[in-house]
C-alpha angles and dihedrals in degrees: 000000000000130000131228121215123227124243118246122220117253106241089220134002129184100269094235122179120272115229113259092211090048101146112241091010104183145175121284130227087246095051088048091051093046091057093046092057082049094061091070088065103041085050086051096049088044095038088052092039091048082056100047094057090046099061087044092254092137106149100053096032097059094047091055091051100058093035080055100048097044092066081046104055096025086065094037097057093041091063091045100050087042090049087053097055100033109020099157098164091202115135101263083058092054095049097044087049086051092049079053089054086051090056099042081056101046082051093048084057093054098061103084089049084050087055112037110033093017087250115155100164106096084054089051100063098040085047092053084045094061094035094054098043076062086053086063096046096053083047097051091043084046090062086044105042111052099173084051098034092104087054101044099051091043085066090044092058107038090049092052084050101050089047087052085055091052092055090043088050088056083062090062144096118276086236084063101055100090090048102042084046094052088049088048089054098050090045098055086051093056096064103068083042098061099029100061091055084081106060122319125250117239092254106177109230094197090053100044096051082051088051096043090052096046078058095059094051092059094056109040081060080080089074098040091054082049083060096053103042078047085063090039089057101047096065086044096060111021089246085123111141093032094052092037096061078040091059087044103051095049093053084050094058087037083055096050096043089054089049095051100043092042089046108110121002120273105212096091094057090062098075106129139018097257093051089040094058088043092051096038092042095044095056086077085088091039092061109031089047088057090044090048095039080074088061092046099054090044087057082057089053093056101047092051084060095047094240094104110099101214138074120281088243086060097044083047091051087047085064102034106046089055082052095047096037091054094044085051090055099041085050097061105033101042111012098036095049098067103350127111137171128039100336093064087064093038098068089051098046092038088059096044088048086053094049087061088048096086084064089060122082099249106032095176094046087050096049090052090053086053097045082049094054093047098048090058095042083053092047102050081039084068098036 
C-alpha cells in the first residue's frame, strides 16, 4: 500500500498575478471564512440600526448606519477585488487575511460605541488594521508584478494616506465628523481610480460576481433572521396570527430579492474598468439596503407588538425605501444595462409603487404582492 505524502505549504511565494480569463475560478475557503467573520459586523450595524428606528431615532441613526456600513463593505470589497488579482494562498498571504479578520472583527465591536455614545474610535482602528494588512499585500505584489509595479504601489500608498486621514479625523470636533467623513469617502474611492489607470489589475469577473453574490447572501440573511425572530415572537406574545402574515410576508419580499439579483449572470456586465467601478461601487446600496431591509422588518415586528416608538407610515417606510433602494440599484446595474422591453419600466414602477405602500393598511403585505408582480413580469419577459 503506498503512502502519499502531504504537501506542505510554501511559507512565501512571489505574489504573481492570476489569470483573469482562469476556467471554473471559485471561491476559496479563505474567502468563505473572511466573509463569515464579516457577518458579525454586518449583524451589529442591522441589529443597532434596527434599535435606533425603533426608538424614533431616525435621523442618527441612519447616518451611523451608513457611516458604519461604508468601512464594512469598503473593506470588504478591497480584500475581495485584491484576492482576485493576487490570491497566492502561501502562508504570508493567509496570515496577513486572518490579521484583516482581526481587524473585520475589532471594527464589528466598535459599532455600538458608534451608535450609542458617536464613537468611532474603536472602528477606526479595526478599520486601519485591516486597511494596512492590504498595504502589505499590494507591496508584496508590487516586488512580484513589474509590469504592475506602478499600480500596485500607487494603492499601497493611497490607501496608507487615506488611513492616516481617518486617525487624524478621530483628533476633530464633533461638528467635523459628517464632513471629514464625506472627504474621506470620496478619497478612498479615488485610489483604485486612479490606480488602475495605470495598469489594471487581472480582477477575475467570474470570480468577483461569484464573490459579490456570496455578499448578498450574507446580507439578505439579515431579513431572514427578522422573519424568524417575526414567528418567535408571535407565540411570545400571542400576536400569532398578526406576526405570522408579518413573517410571511417578509420571506415573500427575501424570495423575490434572491430571484432578481440572481436573475441573469453578472459577469458580462463586467467588461471594462469604468463598468466595472460603476457595478462594484454601486453595490454599497445593494448590500447595506438588504442589510437594512432586516431592520426594517424587525422594526415591523415592534410596532405589531406595540413596543416601536414611531408612527405606522414611518415602520412601513422602514420596510419599503431598502426594497426600493435596492430595485433602483438592480435596475440599473444589472436590468438597464442589457435589458429591453417591459421589464426595464417595471423595476422603476415596482419601486415607486413600494414607496405608496406605507399609506395602506398593511405596507409589508403590499410590498410582497409588488415584488410578486414583478417577479412574474420578470419571469414571462424571459420566456
Amino acid at each position: 500500500m503506498t503512502q502519499t505524502t502531504p504537501t506542505r505549504r510554501p511559507w512565501r511565494l512571489p505574489m504573481v498575478p492570476r489569470d483573469a480569463g482562469e476556467p471554473h475560478r471559485v471561491a476559496t475557503p479563505l474567502e468563505l471564512f473572511f466573509d463569515l467573520c464579516f457577518v458579525t459586523a454586518v449583524a451589529q450595524a442591522a441589529a443597532h440600526l434596527h434599535h435606533a428606528l425603533s426608538e424614533g431615532h431616525i435621523g442618527h441613526g441612519l447616518v451611523a448606519y451608513l457611516m458604519v456600513f461604508f468601512a464594512i463593505w469598503w473593506a470588504w470589497m478591497n480584500f475581495t477585488w485584491f484576492a482576485s488579482a493576487y490570491d497566492t494562498d502561501d502562508t504570508v498571504y493567509r496570515l496577513a487575511t486572518l490579521v484583516q479578520i482581526a481587524g473585520a472583527l475589532t471594527l464589528a465591536a466598535g459599532v455600538p460605541r458608534a451608535f450609542d455614545e458617536n464613537d468611532y474610535r474603536l472602528i477606526t482602528y479595526g478599520y486601519v488594521i485591516m486597511r494596512l494588512a492590504g498595504v502589505f499585500q499590494w507591496l508584496r505584489a508590487a516586488r512580484s508584478d513589474p509590469p504592475r509595479r506602478r499600480t500596485d504601489l500607487a494603492y499601497a500608498a493611497g490607501i496608507a494616506l487615506v488611513q492616516l486621514g481617518w486617525v487624524i479625523r478621530l483628533l476633530l470636533p464633533d461638528a467635523w465628523s459628517v464632513p471629514s467623513f464625506l472627504v474621506l469617502v470620496v478619497a478612498e474611492l479615488l485610489v483604485p481610480i486612479l490606480a488602475e489607470r495605470r495598469s489594471m489589475t487581472p480582477w477575475h469577473p467570474h470570480h468577483i460576481a461569484e464573490r459579490y453574490g456570496l455578499f448578498t447572501l450574507i446580507v439578505l440573511g439579515e431579513s431572514v433572521l427578522a422573519a424568524m425572530v417575526a414567528v418567535q415572537s408571535a407565540f411570545d406574545t400571542g400576536h400569532n396570527s398578526t406576526l405570522i402574515s408579518l413573517a410571511a410576508a417578509g420571506i415573500v419580499i427575501v424570495f423575490s430579492i434572491w430571484w432578481l439579483y440572481f436573475d441573469r449572470p453578472a459577469h458580462d456586465l463586467l467588461t471594462s474598468l469604468r463598468r466595472a467601478l460603476i457595478w462594484g461601487y454601486g453595490h454599497y446600496l445593494i448590500f447595506a439596503s438588504l442589510a437594512a431591509l432586516g431592520a426594517g422588518l424587525a422594526v415591523s415586528v415592534d410596532y405589531d407588538v406595540h413596543v416601536a416608538h414611531l408612527s405606522g407610515v414611518a415602520a412601513g417606510y422602514a420596510v419599503a425605501v431598502p426594497v426600493a433602494v435596492f430595485l433602483f440599484m438592480c435596475w440599473a446595474l444589472h436590468v438597464y444595462p442589457l435589458q429591453r422591453g417591459p421589464v426595464l419600466v417595471a423595476y422603476p414602477v415596482a419601486a415607486a409603487l413600494i414607496l405608496a405602500t406605507p399609506f395602506t393598511p398593511a405596507p409589508v403585505h403590499a410590498t410582497a404582492a409588488v415584488m410578486v408582480a414583478l417577479v412574474a413580469t420578470t419571469t414571462v419577459a424571459k420566456s
